[in-house]
Phi, psi and omega in degrees: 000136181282174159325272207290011142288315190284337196272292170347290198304321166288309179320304181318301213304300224268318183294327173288278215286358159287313168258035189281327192300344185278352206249151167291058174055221184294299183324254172003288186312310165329298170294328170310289182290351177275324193277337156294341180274010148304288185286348181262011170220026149261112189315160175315302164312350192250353197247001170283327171294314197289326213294327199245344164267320164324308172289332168283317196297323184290329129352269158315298165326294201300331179277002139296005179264125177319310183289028157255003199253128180274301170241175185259167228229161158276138167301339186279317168294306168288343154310323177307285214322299195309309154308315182302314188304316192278311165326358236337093188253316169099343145328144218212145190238333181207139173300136206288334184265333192291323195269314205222124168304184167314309180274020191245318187257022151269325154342273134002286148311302159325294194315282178328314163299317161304297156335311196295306216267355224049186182290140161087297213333281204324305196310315181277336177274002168291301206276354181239001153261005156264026175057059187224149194287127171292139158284137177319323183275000164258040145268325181289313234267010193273300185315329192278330237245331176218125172261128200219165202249159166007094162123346198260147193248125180296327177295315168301312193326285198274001152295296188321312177250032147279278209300298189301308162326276174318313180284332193278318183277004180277310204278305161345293205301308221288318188288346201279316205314295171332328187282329251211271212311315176280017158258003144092022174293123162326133214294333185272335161290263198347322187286317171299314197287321163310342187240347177280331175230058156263321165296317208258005239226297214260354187240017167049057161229036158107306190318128143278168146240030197255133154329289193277023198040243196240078195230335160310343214226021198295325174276342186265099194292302177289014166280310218270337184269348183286259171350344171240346157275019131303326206267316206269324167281356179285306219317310209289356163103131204300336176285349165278334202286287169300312178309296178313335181286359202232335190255023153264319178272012203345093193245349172208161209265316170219178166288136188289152184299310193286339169289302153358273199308310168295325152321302185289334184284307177318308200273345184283291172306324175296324194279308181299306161325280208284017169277329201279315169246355160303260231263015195196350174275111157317314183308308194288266226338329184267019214236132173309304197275152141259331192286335216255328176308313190288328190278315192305327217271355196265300186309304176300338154285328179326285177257044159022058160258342156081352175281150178243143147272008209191116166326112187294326191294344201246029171275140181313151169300279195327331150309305150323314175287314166295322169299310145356261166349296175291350174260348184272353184275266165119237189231281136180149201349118211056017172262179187248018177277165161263186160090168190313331205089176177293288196309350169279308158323283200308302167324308181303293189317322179299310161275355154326274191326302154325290199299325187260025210224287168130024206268148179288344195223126166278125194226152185231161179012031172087006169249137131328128174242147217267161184286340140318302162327289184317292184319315160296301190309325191277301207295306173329303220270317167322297173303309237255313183326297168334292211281303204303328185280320202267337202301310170293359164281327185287327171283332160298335168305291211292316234234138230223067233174091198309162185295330162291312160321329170278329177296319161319286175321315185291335155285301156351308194287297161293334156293010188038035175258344167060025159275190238176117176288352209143332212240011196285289224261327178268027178264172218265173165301322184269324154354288189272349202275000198264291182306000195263328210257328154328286162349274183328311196278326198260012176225337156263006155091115173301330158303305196307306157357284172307320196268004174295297175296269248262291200275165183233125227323330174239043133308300205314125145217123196251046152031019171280007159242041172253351184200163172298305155300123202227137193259000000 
């Protein structure tokens, strides 16, 4: 065990036997330690994974208790339900509002927030508003879990986004209410309904308490733009968020390359989507606003928050694909979107381009991205690939479903975005548990995943302080 275990390992020590007197003698205390002398000889990647199947079992139970329930639910459904939230993907198996009273679906809520903001951040924003020191091993485990690019400090970091959260699902709740009350929702729904899917709005995870996701509200410009500017901010990611912030308090000189790089890719594809489905969708056309239909259904895969204005089912295969697309892209990097991200998408293209140029160094907007960087991005995009191919080979075995529709689901799923042709409440028990573990895999990242499961610990490297651009 190194220093900076042991010094770790004493601290637990001293933090148990200070409130020991609260503890059932030895036994207890014993165990407290073992399980941290556990999580303390686990790689970063391996304490994200137990950190995040710990908040789903507990999820689950807890959404398995009949008195959360308005009628009963399968255990097997609340396991989705648990998984989609902390995943915040939103897919759904049974409707969130007919099945769980208020508390099962504040409960609902908990996950998804927790799932948006990650793992640990509250627990860290505690302990660093109580002026107490992050430990080199929850520094590690911040690091692997937001990968940031040069010069950014985990201690701003993780202010920057408690703080940016809170003002932003704060500000959300209150205008979504206003929004929701002149659209003619009863007034005590409303109030719930503005914080609820401000929360989920801002942390892309789908959830509703609408049957029809927003699809009543398809005509109300300021719902659907409250909801997509909630949505384009978790997405673009807590690291523009400290940039821009760092660079008004000018704590930096400029804007960082991977904000660049994400800001341009985001405006490329959204501007390209909705022209695309403006103009080549059938379905929107009988929709008043069309443009305002075409940009939402674009935005929401984009930034994988998963709410629709437009029956998803009754879009062309073709159309079908560009949403595909736009949810395997997602959204980017340290945001609470899903999907490969942007800067990864940019990389892959960047070494296309370079390879038929014939250039020896691959470069975007004139900078060379370093060769570690290649390595992630091609290793993401290969794995991410991967799990999308087999995950739908399986659902084809398992599931009576044309294949764009399983293909759909199956991006959906590993993108955390949860829109949905339709086939999510009829799929078989081995079905959802294949979409359960998709799910899972697509909210801990598909790398961290591998090197969890793979690698060995003093192996493990995310290469985040080697180059500016970051996946």
């Amino acid at each position: 065990m190194s220093k900076a275990e042991n010094n770790e390992d004493s601290k637990m020590k001293k933090c148990v036997v200070k409130h020991k007197c609260k503890l059932h003698h030895g036994k207890l205390y014993r165990l407290i330690i073992r399980y941290f002398r556990f999580k303390m000889s686990l790689s970063p990647q391996q304490n994200l994974l137990l950190g995040f199947l710990t908040y789903t079992i507990l999820g689950w139970l807890l959404l398995s208790l009949f008195f959360f329930h308005k009628q009963p639910v399968s255990m097997l459904d609340s396991l989705f339900i648990a998984t989609s939230a902390i995943s915040t993907t939103g897919l759904v198996t049974v409707s969130v509002f007919d099945t769980y009273n208020w508390f099962g679906q504040l409960i609902i809520m908990s996950l998804f927030q927790l799932g948006g903001v990650g793992y640990m951040t509250f627990t860290s924003f505690i302990l660093l508003s109580n002026k107490s020191k992050l430990s080199n091993w929850r520094q590690k485990v911040l690091n692997a879990e937001f990968a940031m690019p040069r010069g950014f400090e985990i201690k701003v970091f993780i202010r920057s986004v408690i703080i940016f959260t809170i003002m932003i699902e704060t500000i959300g709740a209150f205008i979504l209410y206003k929004a929701f009350v002149n659209a003619g929702v009863e007034h005590n729904f409303a109030i719930w309904s503005g914080i609820y899917h401000s929360i989920s709005a801002f942390c892309t995870a789908g959830f509703g308490l609408y049957n029809d996701s927003f699809e009543q509200f398809a005509n109300i410009k300021s719902i659907n733009l409250i909801l997509s500017s909630l949505s384009i901010c978790g997405s673009l990611g807590f690291i523009v968020v400290t940039d821009f912030w760092n660079r008004l308090t000018r704590k930096s000189k400029e804007i960082t390359y991977t904000t660049k790089t994400i800001f341009g890719v985001m405006l490329l594809l959204l501007i390209s989507g909705t022209l695309i489905l403006y103009f080549c969708e059938p379905s929107i056309r009988d929709v008043e606003d069309r443009l305002m239909a075409a940009f939402f259904q674009t935005m929401t895969a984009l930034t994988t928050v998963g709410f629709n204005t437009v029956p998803i089912g009754s879009f062309s295969t073709g159309i079908l694909m560009v949403i595909i697309f736009l949810m395997n892209v997602g959204a980017s990097p340290s945001g609470t979107g899903g999907g490969m991200k942007s800067t990864t998408f940019t990389a892959i293209i960047a070494i296309i381009w370079n390879r038929l140029r014939n250039n020896l160094r691959v470069t975007f907007f004139g900078k060379t991205i370093p060769i570690e960087r290649l390595y992630v991005a091609t290793s993401v995009f290969i794995l991410y690939s991967s799990v999308i191919f087999f995950s739908s080979l399986f659902l084809s075995v398992t599931e009576n479903f044309p294949l764009d529709q399983i293909l759909f689901e199956v991006s959906s799923a590993l993108g955390t975005v949860g829109l949905s042709t339709g086939i999510t409440g009829g799929l078989s028990s081995i079905g959802k548990l294949i979409v359960i573990f998709v799910m899972f895999i697509g909210r801990l990242g598909i790398l961290t995943f591998g090197l969890a499961i793979l690698a060995k610990r003093e192996e493990v490297k995310t290469f985040s302080e080697e180059a500016d651009l970051v996946f």
